[in-house]
C-alpha positions as CSV (number, residue, x, y, z in Angstrom):
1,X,101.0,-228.5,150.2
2,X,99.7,-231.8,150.9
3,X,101.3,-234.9,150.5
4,X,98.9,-236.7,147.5
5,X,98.9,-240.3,148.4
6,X,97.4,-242.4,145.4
7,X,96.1,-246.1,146.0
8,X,94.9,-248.0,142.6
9,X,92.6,-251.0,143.3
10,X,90.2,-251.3,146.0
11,X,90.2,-255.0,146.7
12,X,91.5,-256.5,150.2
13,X,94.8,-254.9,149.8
14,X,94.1,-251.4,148.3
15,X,91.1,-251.1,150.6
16,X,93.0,-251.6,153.7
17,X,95.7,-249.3,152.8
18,X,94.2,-247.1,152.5
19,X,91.7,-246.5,155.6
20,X,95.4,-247.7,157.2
21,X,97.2,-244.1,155.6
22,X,94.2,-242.3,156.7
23,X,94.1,-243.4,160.6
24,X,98.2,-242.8,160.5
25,X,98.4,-239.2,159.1
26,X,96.8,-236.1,159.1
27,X,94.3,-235.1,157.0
28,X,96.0,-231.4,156.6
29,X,99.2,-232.9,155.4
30,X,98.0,-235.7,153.3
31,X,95.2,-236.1,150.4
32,X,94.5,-240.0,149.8
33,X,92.7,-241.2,146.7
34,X,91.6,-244.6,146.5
35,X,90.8,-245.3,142.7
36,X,88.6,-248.1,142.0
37,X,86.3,-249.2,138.9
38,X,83.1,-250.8,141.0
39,X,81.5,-248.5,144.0
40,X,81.6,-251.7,146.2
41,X,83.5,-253.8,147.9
42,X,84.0,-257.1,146.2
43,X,84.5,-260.3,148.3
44,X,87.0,-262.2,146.5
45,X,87.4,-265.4,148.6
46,X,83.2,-266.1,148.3
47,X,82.9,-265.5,144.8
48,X,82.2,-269.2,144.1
49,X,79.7,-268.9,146.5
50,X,78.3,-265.6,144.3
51,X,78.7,-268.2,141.1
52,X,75.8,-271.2,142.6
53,X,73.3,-268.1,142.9
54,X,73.6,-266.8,147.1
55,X,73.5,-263.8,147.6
56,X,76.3,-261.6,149.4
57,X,75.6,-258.3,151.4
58,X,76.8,-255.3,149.1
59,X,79.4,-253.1,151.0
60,X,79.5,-249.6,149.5
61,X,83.1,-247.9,149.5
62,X,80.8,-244.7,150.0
63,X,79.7,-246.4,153.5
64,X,83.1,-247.8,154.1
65,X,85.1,-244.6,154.1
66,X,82.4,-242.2,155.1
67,X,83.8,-239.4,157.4
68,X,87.7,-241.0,157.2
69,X,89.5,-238.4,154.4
70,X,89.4,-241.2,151.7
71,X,88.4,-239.5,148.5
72,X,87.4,-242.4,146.3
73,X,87.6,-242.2,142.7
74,X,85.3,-244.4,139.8
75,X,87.3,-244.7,137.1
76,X,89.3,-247.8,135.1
77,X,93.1,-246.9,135.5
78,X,94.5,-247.4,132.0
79,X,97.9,-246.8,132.3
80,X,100.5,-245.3,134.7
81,X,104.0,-243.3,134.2
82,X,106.3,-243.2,137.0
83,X,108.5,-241.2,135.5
84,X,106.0,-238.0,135.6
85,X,104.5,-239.4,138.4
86,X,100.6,-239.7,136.9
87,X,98.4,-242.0,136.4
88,X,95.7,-242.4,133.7
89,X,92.0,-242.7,134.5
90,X,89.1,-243.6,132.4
91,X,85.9,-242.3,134.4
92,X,82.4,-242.0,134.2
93,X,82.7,-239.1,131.6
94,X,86.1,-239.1,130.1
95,X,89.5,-239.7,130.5
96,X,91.5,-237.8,132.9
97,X,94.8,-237.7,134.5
98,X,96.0,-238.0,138.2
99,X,99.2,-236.7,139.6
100,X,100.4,-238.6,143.0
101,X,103.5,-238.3,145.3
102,X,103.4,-241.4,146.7
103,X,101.7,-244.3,144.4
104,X,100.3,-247.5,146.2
105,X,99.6,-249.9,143.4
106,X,96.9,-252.8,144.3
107,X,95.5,-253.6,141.0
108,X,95.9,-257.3,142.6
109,X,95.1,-260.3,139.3
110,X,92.4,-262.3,137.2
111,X,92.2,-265.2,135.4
112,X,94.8,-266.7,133.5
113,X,94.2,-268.8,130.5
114,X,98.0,-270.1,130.5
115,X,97.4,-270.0,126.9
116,X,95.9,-272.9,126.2
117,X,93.5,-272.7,122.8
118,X,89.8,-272.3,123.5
119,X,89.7,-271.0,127.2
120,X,89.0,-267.6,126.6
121,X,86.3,-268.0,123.7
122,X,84.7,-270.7,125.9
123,X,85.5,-271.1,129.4
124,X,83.9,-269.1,132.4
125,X,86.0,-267.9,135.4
126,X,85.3,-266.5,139.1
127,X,88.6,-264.3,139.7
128,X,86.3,-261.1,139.6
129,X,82.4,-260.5,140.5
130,X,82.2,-260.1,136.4
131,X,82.9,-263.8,135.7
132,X,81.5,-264.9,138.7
133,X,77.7,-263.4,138.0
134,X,78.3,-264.9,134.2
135,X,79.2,-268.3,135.4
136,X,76.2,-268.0,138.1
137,X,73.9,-267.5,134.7
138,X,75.2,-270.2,132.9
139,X,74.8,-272.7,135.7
140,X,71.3,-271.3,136.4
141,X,70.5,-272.4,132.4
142,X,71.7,-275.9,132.7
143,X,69.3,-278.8,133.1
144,X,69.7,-281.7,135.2
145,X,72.4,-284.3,134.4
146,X,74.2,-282.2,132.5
147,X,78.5,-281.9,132.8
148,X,80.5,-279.3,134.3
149,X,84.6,-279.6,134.6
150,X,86.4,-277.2,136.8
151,X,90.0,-277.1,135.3
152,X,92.6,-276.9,138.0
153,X,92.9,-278.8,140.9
154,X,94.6,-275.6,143.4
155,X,92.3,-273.5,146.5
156,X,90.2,-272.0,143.7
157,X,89.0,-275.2,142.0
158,X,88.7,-277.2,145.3
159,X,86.4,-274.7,146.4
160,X,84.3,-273.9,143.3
161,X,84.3,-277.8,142.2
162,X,82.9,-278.4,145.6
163,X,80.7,-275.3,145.5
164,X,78.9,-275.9,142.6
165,X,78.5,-279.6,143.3
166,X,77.0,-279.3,147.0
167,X,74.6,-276.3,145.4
168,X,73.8,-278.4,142.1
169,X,73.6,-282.0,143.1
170,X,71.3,-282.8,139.5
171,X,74.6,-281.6,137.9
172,X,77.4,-284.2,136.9
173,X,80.6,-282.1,138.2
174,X,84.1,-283.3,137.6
175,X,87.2,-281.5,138.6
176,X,90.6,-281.9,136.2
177,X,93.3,-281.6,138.1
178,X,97.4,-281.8,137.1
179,X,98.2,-283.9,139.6
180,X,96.6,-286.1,142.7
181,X,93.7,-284.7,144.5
182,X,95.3,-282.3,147.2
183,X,98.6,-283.3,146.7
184,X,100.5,-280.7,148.6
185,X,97.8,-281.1,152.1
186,X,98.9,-283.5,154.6
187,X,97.6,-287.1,154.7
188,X,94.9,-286.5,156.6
189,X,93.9,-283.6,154.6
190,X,93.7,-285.7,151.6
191,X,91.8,-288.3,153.1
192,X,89.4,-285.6,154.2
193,X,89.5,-284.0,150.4
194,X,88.8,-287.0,149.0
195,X,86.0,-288.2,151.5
196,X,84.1,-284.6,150.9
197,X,84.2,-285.3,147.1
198,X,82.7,-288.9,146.9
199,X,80.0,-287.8,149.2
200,X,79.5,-284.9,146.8
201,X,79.8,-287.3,143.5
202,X,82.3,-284.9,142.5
203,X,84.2,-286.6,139.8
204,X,88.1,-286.6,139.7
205,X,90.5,-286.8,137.0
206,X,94.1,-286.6,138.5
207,X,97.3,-286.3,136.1
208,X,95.1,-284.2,133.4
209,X,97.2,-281.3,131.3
210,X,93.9,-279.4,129.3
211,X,95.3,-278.4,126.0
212,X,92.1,-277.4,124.9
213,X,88.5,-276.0,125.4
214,X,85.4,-276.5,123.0
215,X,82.0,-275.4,123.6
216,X,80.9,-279.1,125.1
217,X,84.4,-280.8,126.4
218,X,87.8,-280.0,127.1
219,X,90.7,-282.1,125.6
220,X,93.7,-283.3,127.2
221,X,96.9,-284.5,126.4
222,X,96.6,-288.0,126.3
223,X,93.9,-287.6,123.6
224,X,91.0,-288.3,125.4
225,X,87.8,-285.7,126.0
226,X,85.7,-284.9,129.0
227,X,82.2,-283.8,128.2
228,X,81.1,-280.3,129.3
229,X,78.2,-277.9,128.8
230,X,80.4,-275.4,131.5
231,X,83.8,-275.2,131.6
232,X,85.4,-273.5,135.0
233,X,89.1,-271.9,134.2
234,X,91.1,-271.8,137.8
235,X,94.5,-272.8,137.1
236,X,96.2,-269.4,138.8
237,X,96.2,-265.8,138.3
238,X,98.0,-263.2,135.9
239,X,98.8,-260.0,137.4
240,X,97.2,-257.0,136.0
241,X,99.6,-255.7,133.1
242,X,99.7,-252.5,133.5
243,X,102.8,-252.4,135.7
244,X,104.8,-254.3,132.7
245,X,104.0,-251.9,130.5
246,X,106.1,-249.2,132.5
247,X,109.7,-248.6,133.7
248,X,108.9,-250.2,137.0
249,X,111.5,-253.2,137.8
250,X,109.0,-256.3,137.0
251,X,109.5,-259.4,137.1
252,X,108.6,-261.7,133.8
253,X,105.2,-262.3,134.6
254,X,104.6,-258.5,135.6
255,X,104.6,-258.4,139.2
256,X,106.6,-255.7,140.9
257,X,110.0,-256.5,142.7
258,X,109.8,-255.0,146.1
259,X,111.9,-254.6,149.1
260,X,111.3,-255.7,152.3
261,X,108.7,-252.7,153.2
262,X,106.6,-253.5,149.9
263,X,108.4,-251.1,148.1
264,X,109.7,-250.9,144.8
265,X,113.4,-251.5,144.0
266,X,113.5,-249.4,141.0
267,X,111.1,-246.1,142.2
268,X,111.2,-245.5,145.5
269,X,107.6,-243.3,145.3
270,X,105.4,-246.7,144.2
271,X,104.7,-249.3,146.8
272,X,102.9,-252.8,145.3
273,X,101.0,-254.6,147.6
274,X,99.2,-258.0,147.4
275,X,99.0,-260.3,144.1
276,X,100.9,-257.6,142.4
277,X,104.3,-257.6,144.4
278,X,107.1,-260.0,144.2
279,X,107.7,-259.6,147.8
280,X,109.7,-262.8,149.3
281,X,109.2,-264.3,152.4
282,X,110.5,-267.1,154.6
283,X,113.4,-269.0,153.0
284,X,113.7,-266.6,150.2
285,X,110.3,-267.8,148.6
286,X,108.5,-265.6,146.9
287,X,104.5,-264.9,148.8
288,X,101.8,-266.5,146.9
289,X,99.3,-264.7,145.6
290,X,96.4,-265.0,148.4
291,X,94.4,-263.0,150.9
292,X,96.6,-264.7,153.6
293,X,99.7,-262.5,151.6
294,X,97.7,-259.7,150.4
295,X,96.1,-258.1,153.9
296,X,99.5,-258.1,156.2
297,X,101.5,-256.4,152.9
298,X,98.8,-253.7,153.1
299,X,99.6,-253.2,156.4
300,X,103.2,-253.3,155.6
301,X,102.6,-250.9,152.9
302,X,100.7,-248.4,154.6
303,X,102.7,-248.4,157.9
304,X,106.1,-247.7,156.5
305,X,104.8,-245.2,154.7
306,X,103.4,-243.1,157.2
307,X,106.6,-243.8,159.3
308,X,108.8,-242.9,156.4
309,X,106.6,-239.6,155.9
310,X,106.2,-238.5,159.9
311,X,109.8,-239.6,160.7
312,X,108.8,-242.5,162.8
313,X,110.3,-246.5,163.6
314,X,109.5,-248.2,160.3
315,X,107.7,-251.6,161.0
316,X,109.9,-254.8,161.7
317,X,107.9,-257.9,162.0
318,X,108.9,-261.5,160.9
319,X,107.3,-263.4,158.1
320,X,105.3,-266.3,158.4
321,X,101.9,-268.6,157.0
322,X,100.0,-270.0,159.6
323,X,97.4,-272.5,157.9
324,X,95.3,-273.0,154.0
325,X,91.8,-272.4,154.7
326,X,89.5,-274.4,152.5
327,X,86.0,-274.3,151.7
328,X,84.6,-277.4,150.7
329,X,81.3,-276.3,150.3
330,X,78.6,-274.8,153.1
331,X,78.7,-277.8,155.0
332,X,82.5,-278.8,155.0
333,X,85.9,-277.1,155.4
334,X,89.2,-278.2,155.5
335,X,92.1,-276.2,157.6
336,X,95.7,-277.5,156.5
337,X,98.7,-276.2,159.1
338,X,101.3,-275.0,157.6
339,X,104.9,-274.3,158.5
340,X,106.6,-270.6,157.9
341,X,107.3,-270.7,154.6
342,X,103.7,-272.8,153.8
343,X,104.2,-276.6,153.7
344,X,101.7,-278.9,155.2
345,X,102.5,-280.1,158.4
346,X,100.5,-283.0,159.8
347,X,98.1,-281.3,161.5
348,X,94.7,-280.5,159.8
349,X,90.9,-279.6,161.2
350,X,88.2,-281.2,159.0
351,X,84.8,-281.4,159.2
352,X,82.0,-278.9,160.0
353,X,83.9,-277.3,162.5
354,X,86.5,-276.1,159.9
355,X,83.8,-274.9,158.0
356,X,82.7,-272.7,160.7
357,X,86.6,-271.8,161.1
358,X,86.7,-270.6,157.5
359,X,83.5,-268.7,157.8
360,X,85.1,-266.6,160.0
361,X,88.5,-266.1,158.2
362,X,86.2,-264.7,155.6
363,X,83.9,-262.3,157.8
364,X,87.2,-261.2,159.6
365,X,88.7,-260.6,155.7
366,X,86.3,-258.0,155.1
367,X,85.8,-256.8,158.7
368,X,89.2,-256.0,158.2
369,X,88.9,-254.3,155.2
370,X,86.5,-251.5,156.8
371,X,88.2,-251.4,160.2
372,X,91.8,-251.7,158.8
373,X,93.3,-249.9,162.3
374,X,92.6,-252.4,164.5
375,X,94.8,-252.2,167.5
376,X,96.5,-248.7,166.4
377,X,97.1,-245.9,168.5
378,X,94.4,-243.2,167.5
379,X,96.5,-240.3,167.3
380,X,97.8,-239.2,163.5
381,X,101.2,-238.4,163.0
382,X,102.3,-235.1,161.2
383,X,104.1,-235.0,157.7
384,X,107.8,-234.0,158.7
385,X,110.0,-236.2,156.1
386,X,111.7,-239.4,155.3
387,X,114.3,-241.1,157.5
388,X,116.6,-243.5,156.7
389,X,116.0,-247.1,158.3
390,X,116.7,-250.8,158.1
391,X,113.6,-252.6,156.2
392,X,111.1,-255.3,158.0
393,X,109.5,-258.0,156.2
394,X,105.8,-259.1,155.9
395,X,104.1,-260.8,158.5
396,X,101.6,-263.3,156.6
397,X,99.0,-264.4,159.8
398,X,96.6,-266.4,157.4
């Protein structure tokens, strides 16, 4: 019988798993079902650029994993037991269940309100194509002069702050941030951060907590209000909560504790890979949720896996960050060197050029994510069983 090899979520991570298990292993000894709720591929990293109205080229799954072995299932996945080994579907037509041998779960993360009163009933968000097409309508309704605030001061609100502001110069943008602009970039990042926004007229607020969101302002702790007919949420991501609500071992925010192969500590059948793994890396510190973590623990994922399954070397590769690429706008980019375990270092590349640099991080992203074998042997391996092997840790390029 085939192996049934069951990946939930099609974004970076889930996607690249995927097509990754299907150039590995044989299509006689293993079914692979991708489940996924859109049909396409959804750019994550340019949906800010979705949200100010351009247009990104659609990428159909049915394109992306024509002629591989990839059966891709539409459906919402509403709930999974490890125990029985199934998870729960909501499709097209009805509810149905799916039975797997090996689970790869990639739901990744969305927004997160952090609780504060107000956000959900009244602020927009771009952590999935959803928010980002009703933010994009909103915007597209607003006259000139009119305020918009983009809560949170981290990659996501840099980049749609500086977004929205280059696209809408007739708007009056402001960025709230909990702390100084770019606070953890190095000097010369910051300089660069702060000369993009003054030529932007991007407002700044630094040292703002938001403790609440009305339909025009957000209030802060110190009492005072900031006008706004849009309110942008980006102050992190909450895992999806499925995984909490099973007897995986999850940390307290949901994510799944995995070993150094991406998979889990408590079931050794379910692998987690990107935004939903606790999977630690240099120093002991635990990967942030982020492309740059997401695509190598796919590979991870999907290579131990197949070696685990064919008998082969498990993957051993060391752990590292590289750089923080930063959009700042169409125009302007920022990329911030990091050391191994992600601190700025003093090195930085500003400027168009950066720009440019970060344009291609993101074409390579979803290159990636419909050639996922680049530089792997061709030939599949056969299903012969599981050895026993020391585990590798995640190699974070980007």
């Amino acid at each position: 019988m085939q192996h049934r090899i069951v990946v939930l979520g099609a974004g970076y991570t889930g996607a690249i798993a995927a097509g990754r298990l299907a150039k590995r292993l044989r299509r006689e000894d293993v079914a692979i079902t991708l489940v996924n709720a859109e049909p396409d591929f959804v750019e994550r990293v340019r949906l800010h650029q979705l949200a100010v109205g351009q247009e990104l080229s659609p990428r159909p799954f049915s394109e992306m994993f024509a002629g591989t072995g990839v059966a891709l299932r539409l459906a919402k996945v509403t709930g999974v037991d490890v125990e029985r080994r199934t998870v729960n579907l909501n499709g097209a037509n009805e509810a149905e269940e799916l039975e797997y041998d090996t689970l790869v779960y990639a739901l990744g993360s969305g927004w997160n309100d952090q609780g504060v009163p107000g956000v959900t009933e009244h602020a927009q968000e771009i952590a999935g194509r959803p928010g980002a097409l009703r933010l994009r309508e909103r915007l597209a309704r607003l006259d000139a002069g009119q305020p918009v605030v983009v809560v949170g001061g981290g990659l996501t609100g840099l980049e749609a702050a500086t977004e929205i502001a280059e696209a809408r110069p007739d708007l009056d943008v402001t960025l709230a941030a909990r702390g100084t602009l770019g606070d953890w970039l190095s000097p010369k990042g910051r300089r660069h951060l702060r000369k993009v926004a003054d030529k932007l007229g991007l407002t700044v607020h630094e040292h703002v907590t938001v403790t609440g969101v009305e339909t025009d302002h957000v209030a802060t702790a110190d009492g005072t209000t900031i006008p706004a007919a849009v309110t942008v949420w980006t102050t992190g991501f909450a895992v999806h909560p499925i995984a909490k609500a099973t007897t995986l071992d999850v940390t307290d925010t949901g994510r799944i504790v995995v070993d150094d192969t991406l998979r889990s500590v408590s079931h050794p059948d379910v692998y987690a890979i990107g935004d939903a793994a606790l999977a630690m890396g240099p120093g002991g510190k635990p990967l942030r949720m982020s492309c740059a973590s997401g695509v190598p623990s796919a590979w991870q994922a999907a290579d131990a896996i197949a070696a685990r399954l064919t008998g082969g070397k498990l993957p051993n590769v060391s752990a590292r960050y590289y750089n923080q690429c930063i959009s700042l706008g169409r125009q302007e980019g920022l990329i911030q060197y990091v050391t191994a375990d992600d601190r700025a270092i003093r090195a930085a590349l500003t400027g168009r050029l950066a720009a440019v640099y970060k344009e291609l991080v993101c074409k390579g992203a979803a290159w990636g994510v419909a050639n996922p074998t680049l530089g792997m042997p061709s030939r599949r391996r056969r299903v012969v069983g599981e050895p026993v092997a020391a585990s590798p840790a995640v190699e974070v390029t980007s």
